[in-house]
C-alpha positions, 0 to 999 in steps of 0.5 A, a space after each residue: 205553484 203552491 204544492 201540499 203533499 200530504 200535508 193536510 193534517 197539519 191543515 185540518 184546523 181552520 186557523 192553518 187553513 187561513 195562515 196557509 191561504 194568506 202565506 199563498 196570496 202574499 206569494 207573487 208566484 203562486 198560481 195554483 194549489 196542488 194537492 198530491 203525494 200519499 193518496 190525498 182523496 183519502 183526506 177528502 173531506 180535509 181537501 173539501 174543506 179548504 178549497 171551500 175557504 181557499 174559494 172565499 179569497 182566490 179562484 186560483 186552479 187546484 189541482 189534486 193528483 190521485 191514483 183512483 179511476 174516476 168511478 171509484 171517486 164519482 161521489 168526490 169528484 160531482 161533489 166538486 163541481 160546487 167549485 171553479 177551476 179544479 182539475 183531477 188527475 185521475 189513474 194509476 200508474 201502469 208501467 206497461 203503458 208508455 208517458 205521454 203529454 197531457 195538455 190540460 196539465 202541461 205535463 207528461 203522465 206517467 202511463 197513457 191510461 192517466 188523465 186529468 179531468 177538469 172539472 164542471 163547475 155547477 154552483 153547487 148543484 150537485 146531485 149525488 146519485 
């Protein structure tokens, strides 16, 4: 488990994105890429861009947690859809609502209106309507 929490600006050059990417290959416990913490869709197209290099080495899960409804993220989430093995955890955290487990994370979420979408893998394919 590898864990970016807002750490994408320290990312953004293409060189970081390939240090980072072998530091996880040479890690023997890493499985999956998480981005989370400070809302990471607002640096969609930084997140974009390195699951597209991550893509080139690894078809390891990433996972991006976001307090956004999917609706208000259609456009990000079908562009998505040009990778393999990426999960969305989408929904804000509503404290009138009760934790329950979710089973595509194996964890529990903090209110019962948060899910987590696994996203359809097309190719690249997409049509952004």
């Amino acid at each position: 488990l590898t864990h970016l929490s807002n750490g994408l600006n320290a990312l953004s050059e293409k060189s970081n994105f390939i240090k980072f990417i072998d530091k996880y290959n040479k890690n023997l416990l890493s499985e999956c890429i998480i981005f989370a913490g400070l809302e990471p869709i607002m640096q969609f197209e930084e997140i974009f861009r390195f699951i597209s290099k991550f893509r080139e080495v690894s078809d390891d899960e990433v996972i991006i947690y976001t307090g956004y409804n999917p609706d208000e993220i259609k456009d990000k989430l079908i562009r998505l859809t040009k990778f393999k093995n990426i999960i969305v955890k989408v929904g804000r955290y509503r404290p009138d609502l009760k934790p329950y487990y979710n089973n595509i994370l194996k964890i529990n979420l903090a209110s019962s209106n948060q899910s987590a979408l696994e996203i359809p893998y097309s190719g690249g394919k997409y049509d952004i309507k």
